[in-house]
N, CA, C and O atoms as CSV, one atom per row, in Angstrom:
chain,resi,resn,atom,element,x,y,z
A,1,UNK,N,N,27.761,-136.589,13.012
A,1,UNK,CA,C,26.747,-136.994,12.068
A,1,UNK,C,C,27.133,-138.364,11.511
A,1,UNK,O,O,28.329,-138.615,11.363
A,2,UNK,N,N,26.336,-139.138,11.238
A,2,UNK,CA,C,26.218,-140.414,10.649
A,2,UNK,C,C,26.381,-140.394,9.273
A,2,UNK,O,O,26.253,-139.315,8.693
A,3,UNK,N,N,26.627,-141.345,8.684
A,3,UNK,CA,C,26.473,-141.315,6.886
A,3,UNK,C,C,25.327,-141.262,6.527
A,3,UNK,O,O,24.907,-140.556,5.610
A,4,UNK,N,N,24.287,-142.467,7.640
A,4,UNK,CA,C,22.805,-142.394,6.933
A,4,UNK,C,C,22.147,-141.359,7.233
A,4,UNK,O,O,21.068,-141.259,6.648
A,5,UNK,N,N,22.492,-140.323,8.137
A,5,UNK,CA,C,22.020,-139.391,8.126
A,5,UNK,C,C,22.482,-138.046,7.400
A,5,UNK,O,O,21.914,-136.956,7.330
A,6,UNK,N,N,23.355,-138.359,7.030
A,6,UNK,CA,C,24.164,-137.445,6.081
A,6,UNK,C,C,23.454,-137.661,4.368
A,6,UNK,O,O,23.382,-136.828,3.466
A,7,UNK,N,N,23.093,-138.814,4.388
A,7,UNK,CA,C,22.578,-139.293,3.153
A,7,UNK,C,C,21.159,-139.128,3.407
A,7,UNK,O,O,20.531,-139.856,2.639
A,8,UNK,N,N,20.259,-138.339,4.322
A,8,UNK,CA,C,19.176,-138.607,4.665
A,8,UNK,C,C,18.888,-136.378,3.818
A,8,UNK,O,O,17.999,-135.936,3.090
A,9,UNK,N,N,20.003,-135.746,4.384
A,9,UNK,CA,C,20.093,-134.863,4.451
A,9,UNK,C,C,20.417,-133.935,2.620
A,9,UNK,O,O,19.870,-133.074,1.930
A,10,UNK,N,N,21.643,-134.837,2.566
A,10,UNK,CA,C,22.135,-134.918,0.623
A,10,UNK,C,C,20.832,-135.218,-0.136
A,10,UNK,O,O,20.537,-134.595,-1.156
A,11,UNK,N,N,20.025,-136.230,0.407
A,11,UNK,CA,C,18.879,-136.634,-1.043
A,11,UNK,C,C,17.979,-135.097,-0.597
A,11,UNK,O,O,17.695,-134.313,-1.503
A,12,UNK,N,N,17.716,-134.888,0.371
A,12,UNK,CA,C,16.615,-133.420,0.558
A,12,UNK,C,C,17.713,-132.231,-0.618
A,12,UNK,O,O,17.214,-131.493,-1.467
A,13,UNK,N,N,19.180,-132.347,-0.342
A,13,UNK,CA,C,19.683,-131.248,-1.079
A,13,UNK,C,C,19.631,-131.404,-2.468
A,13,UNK,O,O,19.285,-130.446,-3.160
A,14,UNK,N,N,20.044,-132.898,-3.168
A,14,UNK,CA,C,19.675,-132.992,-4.071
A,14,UNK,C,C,18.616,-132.483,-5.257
A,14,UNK,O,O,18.620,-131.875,-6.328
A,15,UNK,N,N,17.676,-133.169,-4.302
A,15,UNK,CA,C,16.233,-132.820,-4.883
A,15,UNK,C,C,15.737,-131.362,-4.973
A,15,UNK,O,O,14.861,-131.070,-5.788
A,16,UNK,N,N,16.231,-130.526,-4.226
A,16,UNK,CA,C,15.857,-129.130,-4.083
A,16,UNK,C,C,16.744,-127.956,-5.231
A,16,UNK,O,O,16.508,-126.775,-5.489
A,17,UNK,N,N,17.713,-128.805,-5.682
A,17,UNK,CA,C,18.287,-128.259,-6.795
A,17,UNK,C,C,18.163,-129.266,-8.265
A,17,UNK,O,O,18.956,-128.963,-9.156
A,18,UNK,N,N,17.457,-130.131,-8.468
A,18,UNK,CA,C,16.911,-131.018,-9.677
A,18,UNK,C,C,17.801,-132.441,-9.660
A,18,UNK,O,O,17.342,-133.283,-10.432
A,19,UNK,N,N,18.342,-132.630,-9.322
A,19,UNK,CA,C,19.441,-133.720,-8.919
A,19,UNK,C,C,18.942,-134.886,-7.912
A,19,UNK,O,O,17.958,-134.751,-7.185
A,20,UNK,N,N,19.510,-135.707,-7.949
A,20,UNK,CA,C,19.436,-137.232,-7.306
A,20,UNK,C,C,20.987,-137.878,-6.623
A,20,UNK,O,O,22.166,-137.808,-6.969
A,21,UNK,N,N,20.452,-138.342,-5.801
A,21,UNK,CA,C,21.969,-139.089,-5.304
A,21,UNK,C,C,21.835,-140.592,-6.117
A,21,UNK,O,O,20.850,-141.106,-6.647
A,22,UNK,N,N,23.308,-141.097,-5.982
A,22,UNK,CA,C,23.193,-142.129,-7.362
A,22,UNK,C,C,22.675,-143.252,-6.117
A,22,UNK,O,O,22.974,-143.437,-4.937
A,23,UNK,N,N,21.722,-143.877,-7.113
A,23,UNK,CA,C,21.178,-145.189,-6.470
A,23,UNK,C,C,21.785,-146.135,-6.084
A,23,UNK,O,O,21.262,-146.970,-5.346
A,24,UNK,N,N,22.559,-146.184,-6.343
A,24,UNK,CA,C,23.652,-147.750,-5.461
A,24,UNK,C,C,24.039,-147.221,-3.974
A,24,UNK,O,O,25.197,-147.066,-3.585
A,25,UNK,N,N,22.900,-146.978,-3.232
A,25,UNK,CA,C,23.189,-146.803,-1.742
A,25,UNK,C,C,24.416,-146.865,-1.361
A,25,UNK,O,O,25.222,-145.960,-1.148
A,26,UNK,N,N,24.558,-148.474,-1.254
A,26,UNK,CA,C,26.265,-148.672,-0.559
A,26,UNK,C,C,27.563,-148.114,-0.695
A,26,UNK,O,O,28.443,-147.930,0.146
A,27,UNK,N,N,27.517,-147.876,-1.936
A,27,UNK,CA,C,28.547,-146.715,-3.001
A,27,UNK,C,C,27.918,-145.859,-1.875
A,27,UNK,O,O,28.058,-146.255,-0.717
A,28,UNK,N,N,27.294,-144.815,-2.101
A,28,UNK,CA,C,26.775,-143.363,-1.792
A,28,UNK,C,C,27.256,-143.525,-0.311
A,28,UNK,O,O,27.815,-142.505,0.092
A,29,UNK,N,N,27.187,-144.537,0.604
A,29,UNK,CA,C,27.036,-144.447,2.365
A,29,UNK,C,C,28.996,-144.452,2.241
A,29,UNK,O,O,29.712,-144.100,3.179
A,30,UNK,N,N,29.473,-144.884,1.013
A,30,UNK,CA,C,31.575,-144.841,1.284
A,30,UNK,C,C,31.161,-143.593,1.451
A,30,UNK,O,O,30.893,-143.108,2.550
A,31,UNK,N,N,31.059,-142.782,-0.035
A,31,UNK,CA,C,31.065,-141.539,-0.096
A,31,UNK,C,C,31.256,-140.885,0.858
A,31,UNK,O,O,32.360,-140.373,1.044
A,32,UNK,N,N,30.170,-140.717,1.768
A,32,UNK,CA,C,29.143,-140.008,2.781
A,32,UNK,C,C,30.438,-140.382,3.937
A,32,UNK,O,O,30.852,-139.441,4.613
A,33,UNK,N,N,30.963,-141.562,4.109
A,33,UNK,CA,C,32.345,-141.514,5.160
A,33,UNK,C,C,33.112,-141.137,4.419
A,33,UNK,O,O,32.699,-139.980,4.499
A,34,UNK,N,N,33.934,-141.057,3.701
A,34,UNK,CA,C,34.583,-140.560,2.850
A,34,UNK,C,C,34.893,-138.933,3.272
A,34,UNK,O,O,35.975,-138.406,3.533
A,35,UNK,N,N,33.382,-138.281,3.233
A,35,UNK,CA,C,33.329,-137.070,3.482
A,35,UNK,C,C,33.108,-136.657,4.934
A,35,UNK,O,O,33.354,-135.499,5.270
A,36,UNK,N,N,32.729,-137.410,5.667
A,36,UNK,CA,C,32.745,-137.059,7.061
A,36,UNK,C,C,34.240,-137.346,7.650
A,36,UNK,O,O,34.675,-136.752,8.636
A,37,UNK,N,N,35.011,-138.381,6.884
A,37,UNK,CA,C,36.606,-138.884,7.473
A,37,UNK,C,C,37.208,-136.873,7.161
A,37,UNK,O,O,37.603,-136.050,7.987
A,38,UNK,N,N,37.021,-136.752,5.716
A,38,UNK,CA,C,37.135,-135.318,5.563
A,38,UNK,C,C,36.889,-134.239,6.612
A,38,UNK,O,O,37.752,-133.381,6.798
A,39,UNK,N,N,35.955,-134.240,7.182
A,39,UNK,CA,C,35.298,-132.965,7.693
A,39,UNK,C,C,36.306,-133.139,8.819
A,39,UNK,O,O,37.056,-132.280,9.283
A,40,UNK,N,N,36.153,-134.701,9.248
A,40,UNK,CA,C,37.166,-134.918,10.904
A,40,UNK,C,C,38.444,-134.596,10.919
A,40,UNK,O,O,38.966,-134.063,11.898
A,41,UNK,N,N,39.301,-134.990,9.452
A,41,UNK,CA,C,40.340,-134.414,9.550
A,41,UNK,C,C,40.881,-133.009,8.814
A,41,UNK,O,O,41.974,-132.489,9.039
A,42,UNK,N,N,39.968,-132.565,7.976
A,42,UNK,CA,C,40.130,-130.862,7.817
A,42,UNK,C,C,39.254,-129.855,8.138
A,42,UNK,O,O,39.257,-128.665,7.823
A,43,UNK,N,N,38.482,-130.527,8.831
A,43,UNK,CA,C,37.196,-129.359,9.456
A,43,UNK,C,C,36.229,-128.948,8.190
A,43,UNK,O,O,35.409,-128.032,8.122
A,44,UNK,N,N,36.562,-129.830,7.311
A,44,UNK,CA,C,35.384,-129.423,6.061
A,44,UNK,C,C,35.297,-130.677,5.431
A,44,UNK,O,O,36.085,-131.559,5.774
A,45,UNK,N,N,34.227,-130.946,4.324
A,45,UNK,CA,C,33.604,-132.001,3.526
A,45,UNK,C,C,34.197,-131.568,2.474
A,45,UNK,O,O,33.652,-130.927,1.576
A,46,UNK,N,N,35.455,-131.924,2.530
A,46,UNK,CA,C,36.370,-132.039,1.005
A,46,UNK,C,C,35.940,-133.333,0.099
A,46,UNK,O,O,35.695,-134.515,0.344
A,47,UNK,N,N,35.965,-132.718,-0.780
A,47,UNK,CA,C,35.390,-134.320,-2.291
A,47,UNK,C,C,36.275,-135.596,-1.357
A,47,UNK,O,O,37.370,-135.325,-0.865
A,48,UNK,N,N,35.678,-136.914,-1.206
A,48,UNK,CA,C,36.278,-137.767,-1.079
A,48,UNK,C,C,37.275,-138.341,-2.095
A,48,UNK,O,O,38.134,-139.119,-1.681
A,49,UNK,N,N,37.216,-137.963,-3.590
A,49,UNK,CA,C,37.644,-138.313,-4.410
A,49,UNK,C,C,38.695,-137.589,-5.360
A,49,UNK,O,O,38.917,-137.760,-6.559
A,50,UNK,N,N,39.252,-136.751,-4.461
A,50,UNK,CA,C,40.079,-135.894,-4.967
A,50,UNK,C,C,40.966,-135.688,-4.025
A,50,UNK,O,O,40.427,-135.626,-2.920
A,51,UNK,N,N,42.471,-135.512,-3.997
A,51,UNK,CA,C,43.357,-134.712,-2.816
A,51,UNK,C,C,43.388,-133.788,-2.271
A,51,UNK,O,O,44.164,-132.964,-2.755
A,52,UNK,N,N,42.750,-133.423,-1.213
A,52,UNK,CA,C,42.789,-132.449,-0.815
A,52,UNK,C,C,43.898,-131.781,0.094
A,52,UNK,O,O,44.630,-132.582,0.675
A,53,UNK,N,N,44.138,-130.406,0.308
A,53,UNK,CA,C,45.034,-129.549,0.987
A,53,UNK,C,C,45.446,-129.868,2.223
A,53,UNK,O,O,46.471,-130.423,2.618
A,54,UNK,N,N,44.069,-129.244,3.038
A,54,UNK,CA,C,43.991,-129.679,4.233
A,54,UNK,C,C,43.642,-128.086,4.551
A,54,UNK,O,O,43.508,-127.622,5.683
A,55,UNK,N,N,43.555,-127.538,3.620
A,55,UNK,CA,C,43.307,-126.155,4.042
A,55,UNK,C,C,42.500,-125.509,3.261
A,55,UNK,O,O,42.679,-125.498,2.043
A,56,UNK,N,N,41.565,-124.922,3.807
A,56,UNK,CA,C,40.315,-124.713,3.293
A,56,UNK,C,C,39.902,-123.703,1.992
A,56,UNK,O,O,39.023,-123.803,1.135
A,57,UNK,N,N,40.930,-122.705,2.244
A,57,UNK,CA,C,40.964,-121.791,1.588
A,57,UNK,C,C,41.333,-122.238,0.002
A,57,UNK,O,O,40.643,-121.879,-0.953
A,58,UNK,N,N,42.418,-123.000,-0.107
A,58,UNK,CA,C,42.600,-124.110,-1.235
A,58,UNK,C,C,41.697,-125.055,-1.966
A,58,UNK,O,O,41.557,-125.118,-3.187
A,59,UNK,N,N,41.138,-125.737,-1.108
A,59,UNK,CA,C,39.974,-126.760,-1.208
A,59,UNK,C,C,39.138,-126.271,-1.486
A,59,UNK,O,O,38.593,-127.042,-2.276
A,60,UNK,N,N,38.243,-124.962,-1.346
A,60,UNK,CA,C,37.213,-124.501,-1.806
A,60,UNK,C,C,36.326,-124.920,-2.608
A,60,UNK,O,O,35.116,-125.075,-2.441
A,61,UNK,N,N,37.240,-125.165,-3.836
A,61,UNK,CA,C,36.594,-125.337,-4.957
A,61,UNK,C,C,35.970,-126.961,-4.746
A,61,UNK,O,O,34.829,-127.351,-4.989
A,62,UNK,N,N,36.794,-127.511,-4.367
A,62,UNK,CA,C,36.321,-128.938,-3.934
A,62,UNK,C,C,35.626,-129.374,-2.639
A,62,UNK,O,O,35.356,-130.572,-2.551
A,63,UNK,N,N,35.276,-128.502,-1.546
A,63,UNK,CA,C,34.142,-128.453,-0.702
A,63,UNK,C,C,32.654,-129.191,-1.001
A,63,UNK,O,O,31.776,-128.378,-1.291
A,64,UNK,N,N,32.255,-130.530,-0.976
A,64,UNK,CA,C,31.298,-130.758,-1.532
A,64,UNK,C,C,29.984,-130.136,-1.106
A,64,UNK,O,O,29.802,-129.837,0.074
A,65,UNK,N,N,29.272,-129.980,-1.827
A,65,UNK,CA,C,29.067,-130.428,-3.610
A,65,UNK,C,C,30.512,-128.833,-4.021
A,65,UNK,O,O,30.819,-127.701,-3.645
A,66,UNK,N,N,30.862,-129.792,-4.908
A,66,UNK,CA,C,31.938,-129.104,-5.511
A,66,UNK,C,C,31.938,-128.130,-6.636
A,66,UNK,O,O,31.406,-128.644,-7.620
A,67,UNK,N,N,32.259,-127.154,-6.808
A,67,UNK,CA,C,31.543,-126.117,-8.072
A,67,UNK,C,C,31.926,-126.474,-9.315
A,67,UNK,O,O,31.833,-125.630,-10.206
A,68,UNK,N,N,32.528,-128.047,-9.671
A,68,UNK,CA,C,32.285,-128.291,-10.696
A,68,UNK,C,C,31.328,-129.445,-11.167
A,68,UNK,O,O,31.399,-130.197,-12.140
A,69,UNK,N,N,30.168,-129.305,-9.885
A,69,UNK,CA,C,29.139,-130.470,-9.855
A,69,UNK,C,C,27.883,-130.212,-10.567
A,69,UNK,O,O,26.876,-130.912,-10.675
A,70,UNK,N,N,28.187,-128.977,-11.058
A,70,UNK,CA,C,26.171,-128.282,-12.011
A,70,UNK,C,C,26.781,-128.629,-13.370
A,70,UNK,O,O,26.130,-129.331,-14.145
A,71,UNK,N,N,28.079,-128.145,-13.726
A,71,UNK,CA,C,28.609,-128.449,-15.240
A,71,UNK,C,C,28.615,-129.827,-15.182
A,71,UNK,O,O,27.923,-130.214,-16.124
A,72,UNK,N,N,29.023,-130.722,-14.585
A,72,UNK,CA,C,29.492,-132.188,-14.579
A,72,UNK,C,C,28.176,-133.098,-15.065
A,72,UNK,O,O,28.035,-133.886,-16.001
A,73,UNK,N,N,27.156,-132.575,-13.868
A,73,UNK,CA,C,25.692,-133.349,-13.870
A,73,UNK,C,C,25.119,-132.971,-15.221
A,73,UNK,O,O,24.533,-133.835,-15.873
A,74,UNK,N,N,25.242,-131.803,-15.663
A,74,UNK,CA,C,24.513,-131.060,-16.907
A,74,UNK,C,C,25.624,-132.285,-17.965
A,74,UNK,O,O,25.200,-133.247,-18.605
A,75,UNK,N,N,27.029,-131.845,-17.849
A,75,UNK,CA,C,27.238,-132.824,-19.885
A,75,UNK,C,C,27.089,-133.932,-19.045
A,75,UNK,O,O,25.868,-134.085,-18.991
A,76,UNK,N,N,27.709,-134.947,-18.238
A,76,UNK,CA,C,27.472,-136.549,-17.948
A,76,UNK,C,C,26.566,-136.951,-17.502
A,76,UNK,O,O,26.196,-138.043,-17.934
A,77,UNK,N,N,25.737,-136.278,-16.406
A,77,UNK,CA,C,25.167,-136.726,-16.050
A,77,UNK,C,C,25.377,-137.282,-14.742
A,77,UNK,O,O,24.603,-137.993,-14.101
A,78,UNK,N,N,26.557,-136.855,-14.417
A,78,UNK,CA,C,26.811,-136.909,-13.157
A,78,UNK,C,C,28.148,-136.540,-12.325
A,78,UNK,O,O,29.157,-136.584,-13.029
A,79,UNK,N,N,28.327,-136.250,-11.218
A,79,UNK,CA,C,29.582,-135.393,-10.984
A,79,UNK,C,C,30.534,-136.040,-10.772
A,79,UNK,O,O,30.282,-137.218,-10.519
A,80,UNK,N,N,31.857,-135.678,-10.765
A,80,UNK,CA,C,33.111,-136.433,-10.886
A,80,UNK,C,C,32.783,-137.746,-9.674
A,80,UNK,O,O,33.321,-138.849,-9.770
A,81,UNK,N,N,32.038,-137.464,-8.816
A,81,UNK,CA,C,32.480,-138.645,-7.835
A,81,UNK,C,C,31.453,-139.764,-8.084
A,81,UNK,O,O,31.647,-140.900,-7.651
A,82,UNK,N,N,29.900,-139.285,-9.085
A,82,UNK,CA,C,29.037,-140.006,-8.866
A,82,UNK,C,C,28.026,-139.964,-8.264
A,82,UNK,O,O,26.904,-140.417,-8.492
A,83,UNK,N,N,28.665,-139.101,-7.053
A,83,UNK,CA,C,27.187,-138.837,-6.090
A,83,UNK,C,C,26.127,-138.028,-6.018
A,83,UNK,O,O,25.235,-138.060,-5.170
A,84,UNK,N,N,26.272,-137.113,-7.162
A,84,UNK,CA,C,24.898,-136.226,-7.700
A,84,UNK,C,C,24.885,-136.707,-8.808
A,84,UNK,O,O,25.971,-136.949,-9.334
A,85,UNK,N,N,23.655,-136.999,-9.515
A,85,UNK,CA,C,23.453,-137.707,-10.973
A,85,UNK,C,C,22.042,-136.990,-11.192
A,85,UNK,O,O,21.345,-136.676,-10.227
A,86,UNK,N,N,21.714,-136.782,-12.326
A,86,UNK,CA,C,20.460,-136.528,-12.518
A,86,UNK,C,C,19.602,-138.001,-12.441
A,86,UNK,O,O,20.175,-139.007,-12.022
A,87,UNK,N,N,18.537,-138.030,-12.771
A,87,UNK,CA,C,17.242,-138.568,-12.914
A,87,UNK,C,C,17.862,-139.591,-14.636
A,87,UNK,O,O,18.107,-140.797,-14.638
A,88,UNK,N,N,17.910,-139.182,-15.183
A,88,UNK,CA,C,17.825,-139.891,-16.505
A,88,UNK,C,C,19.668,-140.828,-15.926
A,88,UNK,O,O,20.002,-142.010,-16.004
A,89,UNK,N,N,20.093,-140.134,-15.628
A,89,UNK,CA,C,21.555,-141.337,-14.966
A,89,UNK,C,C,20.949,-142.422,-13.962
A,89,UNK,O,O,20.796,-143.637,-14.096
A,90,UNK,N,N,20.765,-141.871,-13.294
A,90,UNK,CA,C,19.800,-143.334,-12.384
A,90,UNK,C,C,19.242,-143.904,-12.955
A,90,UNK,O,O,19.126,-145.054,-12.531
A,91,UNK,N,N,18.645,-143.643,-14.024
A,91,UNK,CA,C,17.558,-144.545,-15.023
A,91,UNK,C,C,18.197,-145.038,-15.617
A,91,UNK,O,O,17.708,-146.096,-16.016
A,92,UNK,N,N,19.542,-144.776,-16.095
A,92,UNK,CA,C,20.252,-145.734,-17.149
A,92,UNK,C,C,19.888,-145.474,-18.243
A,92,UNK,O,O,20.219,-146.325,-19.069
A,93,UNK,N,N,19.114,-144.313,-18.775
A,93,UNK,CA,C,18.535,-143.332,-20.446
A,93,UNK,C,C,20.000,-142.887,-20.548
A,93,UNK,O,O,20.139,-142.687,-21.755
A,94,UNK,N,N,21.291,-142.594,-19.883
A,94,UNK,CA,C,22.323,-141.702,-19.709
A,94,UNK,C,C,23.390,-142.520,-19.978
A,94,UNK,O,O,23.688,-143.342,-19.112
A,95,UNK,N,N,24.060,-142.474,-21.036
A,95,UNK,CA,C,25.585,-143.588,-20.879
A,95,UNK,C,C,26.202,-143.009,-19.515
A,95,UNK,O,O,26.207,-141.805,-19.261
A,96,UNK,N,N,26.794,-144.138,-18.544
A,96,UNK,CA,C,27.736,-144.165,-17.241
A,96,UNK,C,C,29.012,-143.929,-17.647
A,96,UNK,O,O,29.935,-144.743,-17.662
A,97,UNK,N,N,29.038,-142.495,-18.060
A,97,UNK,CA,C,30.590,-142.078,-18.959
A,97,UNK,C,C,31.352,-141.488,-17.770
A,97,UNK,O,O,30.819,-140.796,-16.902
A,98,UNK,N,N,33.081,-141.935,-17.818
A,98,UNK,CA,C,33.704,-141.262,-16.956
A,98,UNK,C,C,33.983,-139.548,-17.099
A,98,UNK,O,O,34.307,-138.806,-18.027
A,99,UNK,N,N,33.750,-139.415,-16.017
A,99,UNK,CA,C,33.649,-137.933,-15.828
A,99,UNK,C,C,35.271,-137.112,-15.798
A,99,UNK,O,O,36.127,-137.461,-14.986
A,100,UNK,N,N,35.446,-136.279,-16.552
A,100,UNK,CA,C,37.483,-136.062,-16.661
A,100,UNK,C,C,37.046,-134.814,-15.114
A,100,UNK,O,O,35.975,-134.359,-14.713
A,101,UNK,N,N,38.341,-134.666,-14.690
A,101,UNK,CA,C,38.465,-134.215,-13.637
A,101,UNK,C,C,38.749,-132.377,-14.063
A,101,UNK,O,O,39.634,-132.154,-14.888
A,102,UNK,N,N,38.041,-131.277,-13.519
A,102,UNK,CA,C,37.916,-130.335,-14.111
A,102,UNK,C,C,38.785,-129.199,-13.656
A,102,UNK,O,O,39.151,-128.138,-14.161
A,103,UNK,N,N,39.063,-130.086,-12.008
A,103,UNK,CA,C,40.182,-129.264,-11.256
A,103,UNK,C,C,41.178,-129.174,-12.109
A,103,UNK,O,O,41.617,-130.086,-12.810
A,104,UNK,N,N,41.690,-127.634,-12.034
A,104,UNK,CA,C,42.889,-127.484,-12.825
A,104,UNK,C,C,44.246,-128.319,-11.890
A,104,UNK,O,O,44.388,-128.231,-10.671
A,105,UNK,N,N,44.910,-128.908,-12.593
A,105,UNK,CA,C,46.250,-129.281,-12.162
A,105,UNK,C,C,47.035,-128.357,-11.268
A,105,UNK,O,O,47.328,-127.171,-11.419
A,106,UNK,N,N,47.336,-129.322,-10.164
A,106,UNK,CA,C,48.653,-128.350,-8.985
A,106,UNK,C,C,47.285,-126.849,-7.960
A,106,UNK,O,O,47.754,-125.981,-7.224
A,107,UNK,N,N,46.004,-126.961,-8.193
A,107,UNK,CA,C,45.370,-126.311,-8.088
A,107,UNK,C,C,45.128,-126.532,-6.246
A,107,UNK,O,O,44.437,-125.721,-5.631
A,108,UNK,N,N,45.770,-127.674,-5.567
A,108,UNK,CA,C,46.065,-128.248,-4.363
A,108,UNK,C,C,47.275,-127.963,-3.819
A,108,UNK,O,O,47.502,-128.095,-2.616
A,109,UNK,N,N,48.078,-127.579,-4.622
A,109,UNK,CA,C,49.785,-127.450,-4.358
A,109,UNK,C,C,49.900,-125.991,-3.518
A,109,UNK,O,O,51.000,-125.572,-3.156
């Protein structure tokens, strides 16, 4: 799979759960390799933006979209990496606040 087609695929998922991918394309298409470099080297779409295991069973939680991406988008407005944002974050109605990381510590170890 491609990024732009990976990103063709994310905005349909997005949207089907109330969410948006963040508008700065070029950002979003790292991501999108980011997560396919992932998939190639652990057989899954681990967060690009986090360390992952290498083993799946570990990573779980960070499998994107990551299960701390509905809490994240709900208080900031958008998820630790950026790449799900609501509607009012793309608009810039939303301060671009850094998002604290929710994974518990050593939770990779």
């Amino acid at each position: 799979m491609t990024p732009e087609r990976l990103y063709e695929v994310l905005t349909r998922y997005a949207a089907s759960v109330g969410n948006e991918l963040n508008q700065d394309k070029p950002y979003v298409l790292d991501l999108l390799r980011g997560l396919l470099t992932n998939e190639e080297r652990y057989g899954y779409r681990s967060c690009p933006c986090r360390l992952g295991s290498g083993i799946k069973e570990r990573d779980k939680d960070i499998v994107c979209p990551c299960v701390y991406k509905d809490l994240d988008v709900k208080e900031y407005g958008s998820c630790y990496c950026s790449l799900y944002v609501s509607r009012e974050w793309n608009e810039g109605s939303l301060p671009h606040r850094m998002v604290p990381e929710r994974r518990p510590t050593g939770a990779h170890d």
